[in-house]
N, CA and C atoms as an extended XYZ file, in Angstrom:
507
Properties=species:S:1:pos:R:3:atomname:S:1:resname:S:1:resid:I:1 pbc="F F F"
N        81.248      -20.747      -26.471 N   UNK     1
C        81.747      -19.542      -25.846 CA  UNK     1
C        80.901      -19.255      -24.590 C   UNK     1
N        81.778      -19.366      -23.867 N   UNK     2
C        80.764      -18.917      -22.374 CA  UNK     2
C        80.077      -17.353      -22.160 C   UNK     2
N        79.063      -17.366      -21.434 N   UNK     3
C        78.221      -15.871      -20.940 CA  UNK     3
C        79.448      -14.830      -20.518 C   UNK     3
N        80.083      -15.624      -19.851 N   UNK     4
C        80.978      -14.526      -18.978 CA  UNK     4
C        82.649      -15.053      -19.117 C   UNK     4
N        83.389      -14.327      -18.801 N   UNK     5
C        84.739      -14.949      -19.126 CA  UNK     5
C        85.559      -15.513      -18.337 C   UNK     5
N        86.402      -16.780      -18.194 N   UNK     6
C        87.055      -17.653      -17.823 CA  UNK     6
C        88.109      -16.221      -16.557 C   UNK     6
N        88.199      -16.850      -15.436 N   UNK     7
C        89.316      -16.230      -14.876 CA  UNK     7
C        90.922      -16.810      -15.456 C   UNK     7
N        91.516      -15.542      -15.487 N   UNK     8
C        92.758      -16.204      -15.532 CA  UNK     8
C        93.957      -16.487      -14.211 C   UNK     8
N        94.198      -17.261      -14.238 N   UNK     9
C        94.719      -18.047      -12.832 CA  UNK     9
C        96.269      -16.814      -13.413 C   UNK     9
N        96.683      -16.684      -14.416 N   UNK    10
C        97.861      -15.619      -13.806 CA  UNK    10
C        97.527      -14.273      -13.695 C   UNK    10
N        96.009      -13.986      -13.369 N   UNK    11
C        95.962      -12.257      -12.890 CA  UNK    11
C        94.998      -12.474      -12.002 C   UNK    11
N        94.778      -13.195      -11.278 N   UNK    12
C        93.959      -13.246      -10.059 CA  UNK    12
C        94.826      -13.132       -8.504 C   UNK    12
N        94.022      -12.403       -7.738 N   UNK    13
C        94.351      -12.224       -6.723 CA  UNK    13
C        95.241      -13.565       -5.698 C   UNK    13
N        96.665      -13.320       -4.969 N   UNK    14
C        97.188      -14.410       -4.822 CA  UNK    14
C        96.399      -15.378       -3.902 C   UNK    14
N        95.566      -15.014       -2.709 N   UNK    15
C        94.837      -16.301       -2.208 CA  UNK    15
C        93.727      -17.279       -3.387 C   UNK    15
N        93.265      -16.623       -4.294 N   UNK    16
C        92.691      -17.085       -5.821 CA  UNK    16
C        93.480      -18.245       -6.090 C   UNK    16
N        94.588      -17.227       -6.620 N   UNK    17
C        95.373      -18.759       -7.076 CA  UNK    17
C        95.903      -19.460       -6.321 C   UNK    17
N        96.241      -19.030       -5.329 N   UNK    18
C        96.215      -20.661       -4.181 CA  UNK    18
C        95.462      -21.803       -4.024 C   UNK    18
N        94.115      -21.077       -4.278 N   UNK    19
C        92.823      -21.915       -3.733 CA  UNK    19
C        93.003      -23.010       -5.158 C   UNK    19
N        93.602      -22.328       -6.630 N   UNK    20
C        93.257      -23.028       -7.810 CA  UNK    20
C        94.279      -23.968       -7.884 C   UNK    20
N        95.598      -24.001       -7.002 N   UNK    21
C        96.501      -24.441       -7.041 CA  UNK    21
C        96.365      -25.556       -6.882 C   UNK    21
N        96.899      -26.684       -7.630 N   UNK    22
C        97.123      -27.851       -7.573 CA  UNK    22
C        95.725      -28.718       -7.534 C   UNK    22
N        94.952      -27.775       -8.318 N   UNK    23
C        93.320      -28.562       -8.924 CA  UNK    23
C        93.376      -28.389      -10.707 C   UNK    23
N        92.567      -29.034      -10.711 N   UNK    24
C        92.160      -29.217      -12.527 CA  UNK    24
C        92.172      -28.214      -12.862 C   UNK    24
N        92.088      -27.692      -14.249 N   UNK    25
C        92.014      -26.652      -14.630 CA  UNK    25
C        90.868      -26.736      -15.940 C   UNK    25
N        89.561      -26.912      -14.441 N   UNK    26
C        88.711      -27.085      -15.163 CA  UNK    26
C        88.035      -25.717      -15.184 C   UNK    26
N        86.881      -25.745      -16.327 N   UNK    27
C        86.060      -24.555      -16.678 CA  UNK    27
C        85.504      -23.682      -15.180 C   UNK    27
N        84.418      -24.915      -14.841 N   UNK    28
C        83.994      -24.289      -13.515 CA  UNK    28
C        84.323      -24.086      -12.532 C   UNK    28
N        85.388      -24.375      -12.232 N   UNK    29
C        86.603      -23.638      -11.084 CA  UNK    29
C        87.117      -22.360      -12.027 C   UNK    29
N        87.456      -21.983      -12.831 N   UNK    30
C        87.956      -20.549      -13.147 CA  UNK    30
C        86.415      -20.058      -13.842 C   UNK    30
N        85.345      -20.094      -13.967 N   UNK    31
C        84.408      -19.468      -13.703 CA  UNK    31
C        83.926      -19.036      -11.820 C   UNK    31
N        83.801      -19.747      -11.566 N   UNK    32
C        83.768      -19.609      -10.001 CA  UNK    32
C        84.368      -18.765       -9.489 C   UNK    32
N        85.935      -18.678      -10.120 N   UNK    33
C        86.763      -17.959       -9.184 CA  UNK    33
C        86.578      -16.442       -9.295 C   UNK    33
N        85.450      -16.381       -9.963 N   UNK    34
C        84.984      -14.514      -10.010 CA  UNK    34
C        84.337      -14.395       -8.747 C   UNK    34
N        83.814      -15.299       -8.099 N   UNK    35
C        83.592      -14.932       -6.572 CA  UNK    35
C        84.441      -15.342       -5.562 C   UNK    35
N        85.090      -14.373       -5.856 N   UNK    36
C        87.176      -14.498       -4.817 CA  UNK    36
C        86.334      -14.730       -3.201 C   UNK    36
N        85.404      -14.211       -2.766 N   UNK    37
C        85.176      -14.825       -1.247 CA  UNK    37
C        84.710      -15.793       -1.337 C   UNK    37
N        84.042      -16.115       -2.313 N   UNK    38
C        83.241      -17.518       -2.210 CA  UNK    38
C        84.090      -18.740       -2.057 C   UNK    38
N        85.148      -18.457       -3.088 N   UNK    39
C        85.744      -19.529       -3.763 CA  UNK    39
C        86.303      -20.973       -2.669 C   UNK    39
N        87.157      -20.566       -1.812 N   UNK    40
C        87.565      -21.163       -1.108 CA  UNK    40
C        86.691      -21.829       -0.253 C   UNK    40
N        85.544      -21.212        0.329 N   UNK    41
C        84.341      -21.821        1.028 CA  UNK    41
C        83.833      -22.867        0.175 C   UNK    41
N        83.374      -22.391       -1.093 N   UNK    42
C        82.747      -23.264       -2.012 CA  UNK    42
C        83.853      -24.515       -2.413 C   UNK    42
N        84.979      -24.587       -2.464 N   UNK    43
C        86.028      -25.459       -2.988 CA  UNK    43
C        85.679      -26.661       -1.850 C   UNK    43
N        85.900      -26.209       -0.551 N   UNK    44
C        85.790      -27.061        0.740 CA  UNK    44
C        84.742      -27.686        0.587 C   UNK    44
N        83.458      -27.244        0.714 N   UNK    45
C        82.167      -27.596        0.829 CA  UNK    45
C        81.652      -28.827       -0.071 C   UNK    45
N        82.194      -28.390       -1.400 N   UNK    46
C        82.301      -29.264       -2.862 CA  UNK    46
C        83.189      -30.622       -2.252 C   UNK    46
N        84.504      -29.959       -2.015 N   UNK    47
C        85.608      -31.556       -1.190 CA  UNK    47
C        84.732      -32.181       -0.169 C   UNK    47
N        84.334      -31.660        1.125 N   UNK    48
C        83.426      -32.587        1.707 CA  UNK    48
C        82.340      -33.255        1.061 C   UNK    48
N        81.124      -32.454       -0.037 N   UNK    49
C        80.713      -33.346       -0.160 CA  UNK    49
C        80.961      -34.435       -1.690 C   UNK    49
N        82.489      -34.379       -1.612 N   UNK    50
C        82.873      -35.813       -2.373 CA  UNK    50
C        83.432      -36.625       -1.357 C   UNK    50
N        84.129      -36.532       -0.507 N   UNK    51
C        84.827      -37.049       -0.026 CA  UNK    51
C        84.638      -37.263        1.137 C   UNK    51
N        84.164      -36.322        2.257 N   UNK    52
C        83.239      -36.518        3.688 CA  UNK    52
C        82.718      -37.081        4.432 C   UNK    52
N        81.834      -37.489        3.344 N   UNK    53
C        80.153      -38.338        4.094 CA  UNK    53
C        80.505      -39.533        4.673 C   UNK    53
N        79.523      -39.806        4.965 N   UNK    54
C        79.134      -41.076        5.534 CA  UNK    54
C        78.836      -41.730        4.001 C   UNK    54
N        78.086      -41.339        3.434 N   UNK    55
C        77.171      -41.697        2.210 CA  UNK    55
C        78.220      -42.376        1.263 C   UNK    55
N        77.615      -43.607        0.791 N   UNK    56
C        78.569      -44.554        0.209 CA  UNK    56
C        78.763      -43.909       -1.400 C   UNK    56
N        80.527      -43.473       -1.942 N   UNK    57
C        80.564      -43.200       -2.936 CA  UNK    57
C        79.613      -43.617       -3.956 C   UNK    57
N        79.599      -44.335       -4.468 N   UNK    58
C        78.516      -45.183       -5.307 CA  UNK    58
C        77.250      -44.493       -5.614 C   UNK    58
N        76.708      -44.763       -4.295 N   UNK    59
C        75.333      -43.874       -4.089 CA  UNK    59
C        75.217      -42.312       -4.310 C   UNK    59
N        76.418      -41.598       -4.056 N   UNK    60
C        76.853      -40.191       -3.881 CA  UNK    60
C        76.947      -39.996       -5.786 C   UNK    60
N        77.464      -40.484       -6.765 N   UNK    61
C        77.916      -40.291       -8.295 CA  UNK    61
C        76.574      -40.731       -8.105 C   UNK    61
N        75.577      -41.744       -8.099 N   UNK    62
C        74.546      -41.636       -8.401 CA  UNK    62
C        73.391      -40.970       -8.895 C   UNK    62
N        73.316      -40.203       -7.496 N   UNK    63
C        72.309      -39.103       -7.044 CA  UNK    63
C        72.962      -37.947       -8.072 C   UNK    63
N        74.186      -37.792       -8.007 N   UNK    64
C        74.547      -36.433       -8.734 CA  UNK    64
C        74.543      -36.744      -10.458 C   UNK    64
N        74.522      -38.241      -10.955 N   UNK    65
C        74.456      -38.277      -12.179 CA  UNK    65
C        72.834      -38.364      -12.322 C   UNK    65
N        71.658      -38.999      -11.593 N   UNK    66
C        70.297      -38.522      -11.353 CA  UNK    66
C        69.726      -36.686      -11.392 C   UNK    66
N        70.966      -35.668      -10.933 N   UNK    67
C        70.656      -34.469      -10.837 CA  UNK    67
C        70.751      -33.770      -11.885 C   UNK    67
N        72.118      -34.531      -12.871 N   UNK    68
C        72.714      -34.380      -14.185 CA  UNK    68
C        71.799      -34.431      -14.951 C   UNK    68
N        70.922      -35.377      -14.976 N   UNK    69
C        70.113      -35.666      -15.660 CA  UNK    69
C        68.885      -34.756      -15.852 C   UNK    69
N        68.598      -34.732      -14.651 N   UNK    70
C        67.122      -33.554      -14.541 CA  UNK    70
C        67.295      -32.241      -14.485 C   UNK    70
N        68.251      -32.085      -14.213 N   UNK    71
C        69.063      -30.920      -15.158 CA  UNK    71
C        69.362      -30.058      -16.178 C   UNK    71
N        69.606      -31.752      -17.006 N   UNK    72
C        69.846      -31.361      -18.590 CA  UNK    72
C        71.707      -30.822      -18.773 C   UNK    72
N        72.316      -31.377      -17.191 N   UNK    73
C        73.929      -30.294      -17.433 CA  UNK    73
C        74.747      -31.794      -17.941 C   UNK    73
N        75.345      -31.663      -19.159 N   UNK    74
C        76.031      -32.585      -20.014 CA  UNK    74
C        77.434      -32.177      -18.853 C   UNK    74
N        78.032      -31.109      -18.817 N   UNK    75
C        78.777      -31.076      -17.996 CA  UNK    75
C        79.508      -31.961      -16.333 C   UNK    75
N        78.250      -31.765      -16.000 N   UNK    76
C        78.168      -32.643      -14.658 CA  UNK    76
C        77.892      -34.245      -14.985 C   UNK    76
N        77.043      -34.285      -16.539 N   UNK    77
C        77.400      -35.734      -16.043 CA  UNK    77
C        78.889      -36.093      -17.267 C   UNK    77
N        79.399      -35.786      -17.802 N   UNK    78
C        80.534      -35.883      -18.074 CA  UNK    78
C        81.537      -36.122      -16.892 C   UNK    78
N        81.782      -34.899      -15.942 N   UNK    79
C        82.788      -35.368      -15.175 CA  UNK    79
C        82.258      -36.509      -14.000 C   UNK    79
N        80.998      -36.663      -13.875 N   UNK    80
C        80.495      -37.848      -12.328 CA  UNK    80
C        80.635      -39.128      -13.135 C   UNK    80
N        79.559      -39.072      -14.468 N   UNK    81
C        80.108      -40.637      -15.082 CA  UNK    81
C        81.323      -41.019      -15.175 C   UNK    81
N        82.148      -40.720      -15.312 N   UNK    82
C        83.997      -40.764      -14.896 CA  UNK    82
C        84.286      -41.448      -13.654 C   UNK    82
N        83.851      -40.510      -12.471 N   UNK    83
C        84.021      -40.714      -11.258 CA  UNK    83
C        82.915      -41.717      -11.056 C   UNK    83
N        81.751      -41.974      -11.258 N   UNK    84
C        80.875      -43.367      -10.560 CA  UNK    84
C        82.161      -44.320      -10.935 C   UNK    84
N        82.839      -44.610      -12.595 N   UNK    85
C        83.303      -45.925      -12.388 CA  UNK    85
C        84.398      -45.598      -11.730 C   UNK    85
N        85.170      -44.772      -11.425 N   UNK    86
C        86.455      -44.688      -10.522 CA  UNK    86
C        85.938      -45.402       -8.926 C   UNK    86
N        85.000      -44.855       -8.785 N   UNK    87
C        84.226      -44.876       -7.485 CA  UNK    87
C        83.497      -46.615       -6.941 C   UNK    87
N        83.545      -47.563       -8.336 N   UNK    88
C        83.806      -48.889       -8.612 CA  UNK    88
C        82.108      -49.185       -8.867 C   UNK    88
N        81.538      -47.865       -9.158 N   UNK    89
C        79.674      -48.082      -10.326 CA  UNK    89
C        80.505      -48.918      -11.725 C   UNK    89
N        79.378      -49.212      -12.077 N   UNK    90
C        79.841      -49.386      -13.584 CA  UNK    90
C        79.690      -48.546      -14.552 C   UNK    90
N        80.239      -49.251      -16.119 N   UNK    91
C        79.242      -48.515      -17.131 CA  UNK    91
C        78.250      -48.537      -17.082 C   UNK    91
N        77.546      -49.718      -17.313 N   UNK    92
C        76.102      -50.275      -17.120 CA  UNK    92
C        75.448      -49.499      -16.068 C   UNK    92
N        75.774      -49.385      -14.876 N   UNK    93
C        74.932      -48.512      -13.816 CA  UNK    93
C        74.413      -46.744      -14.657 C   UNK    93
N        75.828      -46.531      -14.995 N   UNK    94
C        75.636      -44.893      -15.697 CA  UNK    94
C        75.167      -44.949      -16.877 C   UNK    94
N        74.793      -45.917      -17.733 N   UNK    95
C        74.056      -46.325      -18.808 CA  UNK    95
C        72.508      -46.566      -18.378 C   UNK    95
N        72.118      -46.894      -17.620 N   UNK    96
C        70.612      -47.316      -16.912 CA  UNK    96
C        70.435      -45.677      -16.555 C   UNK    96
N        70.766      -44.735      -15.543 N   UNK    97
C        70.609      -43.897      -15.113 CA  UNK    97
C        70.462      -43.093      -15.935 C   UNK    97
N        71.321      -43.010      -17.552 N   UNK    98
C        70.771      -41.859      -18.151 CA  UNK    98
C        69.716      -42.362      -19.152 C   UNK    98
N        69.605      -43.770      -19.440 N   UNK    99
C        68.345      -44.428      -20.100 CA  UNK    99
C        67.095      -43.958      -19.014 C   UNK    99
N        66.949      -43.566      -18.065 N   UNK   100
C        66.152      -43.572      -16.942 CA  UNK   100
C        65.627      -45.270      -16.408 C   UNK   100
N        66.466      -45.837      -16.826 N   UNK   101
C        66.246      -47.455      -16.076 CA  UNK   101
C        66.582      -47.225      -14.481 C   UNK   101
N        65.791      -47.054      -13.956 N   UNK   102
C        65.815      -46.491      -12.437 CA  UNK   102
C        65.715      -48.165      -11.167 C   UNK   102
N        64.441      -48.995      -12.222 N   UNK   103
C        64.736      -49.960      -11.600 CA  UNK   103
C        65.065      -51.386      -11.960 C   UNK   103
N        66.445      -51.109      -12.881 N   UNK   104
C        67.182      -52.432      -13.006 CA  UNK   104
C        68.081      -52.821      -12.177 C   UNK   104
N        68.042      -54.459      -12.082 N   UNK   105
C        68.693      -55.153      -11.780 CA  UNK   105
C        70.424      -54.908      -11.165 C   UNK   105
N        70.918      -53.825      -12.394 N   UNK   106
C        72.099      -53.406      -12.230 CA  UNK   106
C        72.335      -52.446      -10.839 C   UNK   106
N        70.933      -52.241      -10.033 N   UNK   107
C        71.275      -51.464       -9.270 CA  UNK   107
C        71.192      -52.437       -7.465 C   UNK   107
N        71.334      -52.010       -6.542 N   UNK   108
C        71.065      -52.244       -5.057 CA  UNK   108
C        69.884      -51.944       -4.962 C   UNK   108
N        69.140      -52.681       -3.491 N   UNK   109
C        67.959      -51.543       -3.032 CA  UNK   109
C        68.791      -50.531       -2.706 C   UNK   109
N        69.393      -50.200       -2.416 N   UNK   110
C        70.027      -49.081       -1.310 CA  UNK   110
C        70.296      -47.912       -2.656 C   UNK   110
N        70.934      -48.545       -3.661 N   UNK   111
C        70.930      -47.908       -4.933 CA  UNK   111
C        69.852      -47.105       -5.450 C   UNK   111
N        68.770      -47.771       -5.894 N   UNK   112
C        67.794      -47.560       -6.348 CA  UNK   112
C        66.411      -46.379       -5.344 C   UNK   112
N        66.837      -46.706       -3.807 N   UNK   113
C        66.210      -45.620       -2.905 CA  UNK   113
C        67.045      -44.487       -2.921 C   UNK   113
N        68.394      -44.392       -3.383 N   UNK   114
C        68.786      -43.164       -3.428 CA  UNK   114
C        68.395      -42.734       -4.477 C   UNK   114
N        68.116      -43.466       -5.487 N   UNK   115
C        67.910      -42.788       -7.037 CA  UNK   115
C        66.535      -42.082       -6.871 C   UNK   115
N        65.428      -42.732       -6.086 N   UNK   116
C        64.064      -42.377       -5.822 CA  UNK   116
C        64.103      -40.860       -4.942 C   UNK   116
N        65.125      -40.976       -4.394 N   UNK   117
C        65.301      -39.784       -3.535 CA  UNK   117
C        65.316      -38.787       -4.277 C   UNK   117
N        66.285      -38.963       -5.076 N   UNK   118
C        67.097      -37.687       -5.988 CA  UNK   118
C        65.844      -36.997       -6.947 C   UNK   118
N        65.234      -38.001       -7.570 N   UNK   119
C        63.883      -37.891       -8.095 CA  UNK   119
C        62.875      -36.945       -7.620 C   UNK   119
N        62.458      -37.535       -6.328 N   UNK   120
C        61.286      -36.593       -5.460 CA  UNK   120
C        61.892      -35.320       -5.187 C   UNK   120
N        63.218      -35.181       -4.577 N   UNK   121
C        63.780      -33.956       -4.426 CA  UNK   121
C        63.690      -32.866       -5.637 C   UNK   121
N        64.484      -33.462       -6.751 N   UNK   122
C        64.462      -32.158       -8.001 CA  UNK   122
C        62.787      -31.988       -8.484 C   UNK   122
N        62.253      -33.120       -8.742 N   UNK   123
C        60.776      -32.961       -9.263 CA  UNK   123
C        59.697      -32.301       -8.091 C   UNK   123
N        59.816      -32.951       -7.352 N   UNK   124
C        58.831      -32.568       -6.677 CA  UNK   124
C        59.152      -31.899       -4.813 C   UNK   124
N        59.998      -31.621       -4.730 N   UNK   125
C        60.972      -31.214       -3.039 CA  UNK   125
C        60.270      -31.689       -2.424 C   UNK   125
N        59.718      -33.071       -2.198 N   UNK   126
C        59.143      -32.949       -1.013 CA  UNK   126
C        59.893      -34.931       -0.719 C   UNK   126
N        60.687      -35.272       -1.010 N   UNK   127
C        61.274      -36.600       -0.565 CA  UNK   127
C        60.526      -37.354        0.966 C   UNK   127
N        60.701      -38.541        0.492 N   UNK   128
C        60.182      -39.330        2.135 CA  UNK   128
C        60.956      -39.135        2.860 C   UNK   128
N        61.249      -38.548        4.180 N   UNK   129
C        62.075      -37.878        4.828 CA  UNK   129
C        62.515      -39.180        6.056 C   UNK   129
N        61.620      -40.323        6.047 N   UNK   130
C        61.660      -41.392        6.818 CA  UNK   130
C        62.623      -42.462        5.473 C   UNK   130
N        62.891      -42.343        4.754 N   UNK   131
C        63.562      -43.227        3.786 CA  UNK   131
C        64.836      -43.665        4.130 C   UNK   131
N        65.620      -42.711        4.960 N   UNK   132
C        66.809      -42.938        4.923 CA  UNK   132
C        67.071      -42.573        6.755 C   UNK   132
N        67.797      -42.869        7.318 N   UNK   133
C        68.151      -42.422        9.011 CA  UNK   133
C        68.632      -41.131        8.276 C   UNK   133
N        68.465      -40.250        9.558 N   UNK   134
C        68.834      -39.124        9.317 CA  UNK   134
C        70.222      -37.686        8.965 C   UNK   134
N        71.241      -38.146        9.007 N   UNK   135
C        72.318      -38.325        8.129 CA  UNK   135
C        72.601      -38.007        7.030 C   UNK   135
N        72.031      -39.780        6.610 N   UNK   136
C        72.040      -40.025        4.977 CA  UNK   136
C        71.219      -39.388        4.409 C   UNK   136
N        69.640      -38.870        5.045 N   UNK   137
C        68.871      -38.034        4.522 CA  UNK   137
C        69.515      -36.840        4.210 C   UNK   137
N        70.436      -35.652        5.297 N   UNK   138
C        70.640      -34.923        5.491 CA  UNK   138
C        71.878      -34.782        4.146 C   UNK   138
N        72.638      -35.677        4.107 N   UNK   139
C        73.701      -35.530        3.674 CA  UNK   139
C        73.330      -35.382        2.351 C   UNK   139
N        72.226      -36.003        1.657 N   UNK   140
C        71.428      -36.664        0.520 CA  UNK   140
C        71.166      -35.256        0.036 C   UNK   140
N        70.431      -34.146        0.741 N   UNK   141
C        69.983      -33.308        0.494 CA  UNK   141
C        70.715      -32.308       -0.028 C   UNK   141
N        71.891      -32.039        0.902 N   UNK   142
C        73.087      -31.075        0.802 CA  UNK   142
C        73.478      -31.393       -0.708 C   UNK   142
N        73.725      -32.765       -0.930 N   UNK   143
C        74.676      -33.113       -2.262 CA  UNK   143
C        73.572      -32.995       -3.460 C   UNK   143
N        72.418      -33.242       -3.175 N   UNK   144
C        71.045      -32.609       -4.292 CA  UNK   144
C        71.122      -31.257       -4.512 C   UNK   144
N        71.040      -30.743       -3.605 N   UNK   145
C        70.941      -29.218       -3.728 CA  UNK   145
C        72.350      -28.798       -4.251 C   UNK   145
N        73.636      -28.952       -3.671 N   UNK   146
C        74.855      -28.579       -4.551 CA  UNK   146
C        74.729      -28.593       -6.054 C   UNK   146
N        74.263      -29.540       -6.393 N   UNK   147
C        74.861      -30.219       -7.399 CA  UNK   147
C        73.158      -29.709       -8.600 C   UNK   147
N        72.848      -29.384       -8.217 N   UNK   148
C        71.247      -28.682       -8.571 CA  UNK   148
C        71.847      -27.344       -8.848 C   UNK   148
N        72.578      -26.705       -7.847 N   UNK   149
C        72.909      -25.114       -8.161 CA  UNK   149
C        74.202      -24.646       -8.922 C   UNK   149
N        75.180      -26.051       -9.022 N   UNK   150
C        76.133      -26.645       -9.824 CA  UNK   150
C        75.375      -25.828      -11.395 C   UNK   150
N        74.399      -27.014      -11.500 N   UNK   151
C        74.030      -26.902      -12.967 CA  UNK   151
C        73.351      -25.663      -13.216 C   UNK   151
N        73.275      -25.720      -12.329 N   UNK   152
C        72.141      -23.895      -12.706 CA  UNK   152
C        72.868      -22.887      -13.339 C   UNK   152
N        73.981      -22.527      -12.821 N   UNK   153
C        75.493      -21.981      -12.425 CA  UNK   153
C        75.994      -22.115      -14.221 C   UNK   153
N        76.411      -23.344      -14.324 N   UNK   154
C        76.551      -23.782      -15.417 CA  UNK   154
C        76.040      -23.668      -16.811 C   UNK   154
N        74.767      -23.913      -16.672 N   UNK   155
C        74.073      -23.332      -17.603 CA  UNK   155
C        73.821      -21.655      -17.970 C   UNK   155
N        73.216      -21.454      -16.892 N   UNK   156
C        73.993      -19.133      -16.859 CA  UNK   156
C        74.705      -19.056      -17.751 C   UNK   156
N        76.350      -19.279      -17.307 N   UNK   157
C        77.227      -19.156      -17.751 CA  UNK   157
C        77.489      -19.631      -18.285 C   UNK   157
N        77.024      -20.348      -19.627 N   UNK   158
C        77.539      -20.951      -20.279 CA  UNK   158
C        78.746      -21.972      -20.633 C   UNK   158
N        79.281      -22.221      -19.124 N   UNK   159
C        80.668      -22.879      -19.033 CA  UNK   159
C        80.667      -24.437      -20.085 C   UNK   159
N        81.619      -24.251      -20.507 N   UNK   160
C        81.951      -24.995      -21.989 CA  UNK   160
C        82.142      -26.361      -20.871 C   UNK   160
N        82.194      -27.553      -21.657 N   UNK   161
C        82.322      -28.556      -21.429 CA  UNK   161
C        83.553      -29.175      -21.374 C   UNK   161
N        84.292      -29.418      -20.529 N   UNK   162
C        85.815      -30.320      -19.886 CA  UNK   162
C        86.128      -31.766      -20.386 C   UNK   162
N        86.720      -32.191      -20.585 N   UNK   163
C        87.306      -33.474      -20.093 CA  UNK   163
C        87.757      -33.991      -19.263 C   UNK   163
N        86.754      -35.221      -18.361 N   UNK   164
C        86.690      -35.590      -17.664 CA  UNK   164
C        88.472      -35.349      -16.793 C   UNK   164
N        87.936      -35.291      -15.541 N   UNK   165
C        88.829      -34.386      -14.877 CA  UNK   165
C        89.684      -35.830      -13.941 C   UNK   165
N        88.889      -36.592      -13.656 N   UNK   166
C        89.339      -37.780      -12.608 CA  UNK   166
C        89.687      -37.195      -11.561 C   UNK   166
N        88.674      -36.876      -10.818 N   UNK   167
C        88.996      -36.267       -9.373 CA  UNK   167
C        88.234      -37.770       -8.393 C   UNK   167
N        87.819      -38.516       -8.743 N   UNK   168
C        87.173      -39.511       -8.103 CA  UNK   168
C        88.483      -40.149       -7.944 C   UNK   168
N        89.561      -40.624       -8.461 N   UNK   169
C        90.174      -41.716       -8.754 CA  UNK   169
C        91.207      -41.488       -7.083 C   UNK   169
């Protein structure tokens, strides 16, 4: 049972349910949608950073199943482990990542420096800021920090746990 209660998409304000229109009807989108200004900003922001970047999908489910992790939000990595293999990770990759096998075989260098990233960022904020051109750093950060305040969010509120949604695919 969640902290606070689920919006309902038939008594919400009509730009609300626009914004919910023709998305999942997942938990944390009708938790969210209690902040009617936010919502739509936050919906976009979330779409760019899946879909946006420069930053190679792969690497992107990575970092956010790395955030999942340090976290502790079963949530987030429920729906990203989904999306890494849509995104063409494997099992095995999302099996190492939540074993904390950080540096197997199963991964890239390029893999494995994003995973190091994600690491220094939640543990310790202070990442090698020369690791990546600046961009991928930048972009790296944005999708850490989302996905950091994701779970925070989540946990608060107690938002119940989904089935995998396949928004990667």
């Amino acid at each position: 049972m969640p902290n606070l209660p689920y919006v309902d998409r038939s008594t919400v304000a009509p730009e609300v349910g626009k914004a919910l229109d023709g998305l999942p009807d997942l938990n944390l989108f009708r938790m969210v949608a209690h902040a009617e200004s936010a919502l739509v900003p936050w919906l976009r922001y979330g779409g760019t950073l899946l879909t946006g970047l420069a930053l190679d999908p792969i690497e992107r489910e990575l970092a956010i199943l790395r955030v999942a992790s340090h976290m502790g939000s079963e949530y987030e990595w429920v729906q990203h482990a989904e999306i890494t293999e849509a995104v063409g990770g494997s099992a095995e990759q999302v099996s190492a990542v939540q074993a904390g096998e950080l540096d197997s075989d199963l991964f890239s260098d390029a893999q494995k420096a994003v995973l190091r990233f994600a690491d220094d960022v939640v543990n310790r904020r202070t990442p090698a800021m020369d690791a990546f051109e600046p961009r991928k750093t930048v972009e790296l950060l944005m999708l850490i920090g989302h996905y950091t305040a994701i779970a925070m969010l989540i946990e608060a509120t107690g938002i119940e746990i989904d089935p995998p949604a396949r928004l990667g695919r």
